[in-house]
C-alpha positions in Angstrom: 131.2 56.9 -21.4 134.6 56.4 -19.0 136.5 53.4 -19.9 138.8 51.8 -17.3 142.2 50.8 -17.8 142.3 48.2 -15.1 139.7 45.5 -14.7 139.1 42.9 -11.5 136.6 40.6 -13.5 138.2 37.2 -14.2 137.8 34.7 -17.3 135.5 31.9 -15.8 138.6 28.8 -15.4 137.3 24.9 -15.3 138.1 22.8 -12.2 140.8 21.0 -12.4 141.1 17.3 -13.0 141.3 14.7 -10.3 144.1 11.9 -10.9 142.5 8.6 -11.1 143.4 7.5 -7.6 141.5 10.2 -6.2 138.4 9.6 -8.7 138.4 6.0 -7.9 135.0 4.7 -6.0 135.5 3.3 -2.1 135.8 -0.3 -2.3 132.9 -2.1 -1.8 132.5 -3.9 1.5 133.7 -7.7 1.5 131.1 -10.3 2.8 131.9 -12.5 5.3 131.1 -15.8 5.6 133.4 -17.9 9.0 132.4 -18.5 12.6 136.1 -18.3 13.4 137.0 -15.3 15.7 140.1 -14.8 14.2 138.9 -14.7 10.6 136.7 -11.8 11.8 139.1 -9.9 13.6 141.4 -10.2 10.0 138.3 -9.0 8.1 137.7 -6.0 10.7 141.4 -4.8 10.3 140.9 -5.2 6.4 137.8 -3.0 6.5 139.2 -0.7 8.8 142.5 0.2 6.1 140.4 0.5 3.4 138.3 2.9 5.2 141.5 4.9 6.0 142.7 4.7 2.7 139.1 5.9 0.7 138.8 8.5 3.4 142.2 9.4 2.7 141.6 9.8 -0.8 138.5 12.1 0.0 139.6 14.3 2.1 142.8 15.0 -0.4 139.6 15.6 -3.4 138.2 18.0 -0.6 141.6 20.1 0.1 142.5 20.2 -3.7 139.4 21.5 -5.0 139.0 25.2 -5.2 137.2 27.5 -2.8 
């Protein structure tokens, strides 16, 4: 039997755990309910920077966890 002094194996380590803002679901898509123009061009630039800000949060999830 040889024993080895020095090993490479590793203890098996849980994933770390995500801050709430990053755990948080995407907002759900408002309705919208106006014939006005303007009302939908708010509504499409309210969409828009929540996309930006759940894809945000994703891809910071996808660069924290470990590879």
């Amino acid at each position: 039997m040889i024993l080895t002094g020095c090993t490479t194996c590793r203890l098996p380590s849980k994933p770390p755990t995500l801050p709430a803002d990053l755990a948080a679901p995407c907002p759900r898509v408002p309705g919208f309910d106006s014939e006005s123009w303007d009302d939908l061009g708010l509504a499409y630039i309210g969409l828009t920077t929540q996309y930006a800000q759940c894809a945000a949060r994703h891809d910071a999830v996808v660069g924290a966890w470990p590879k």
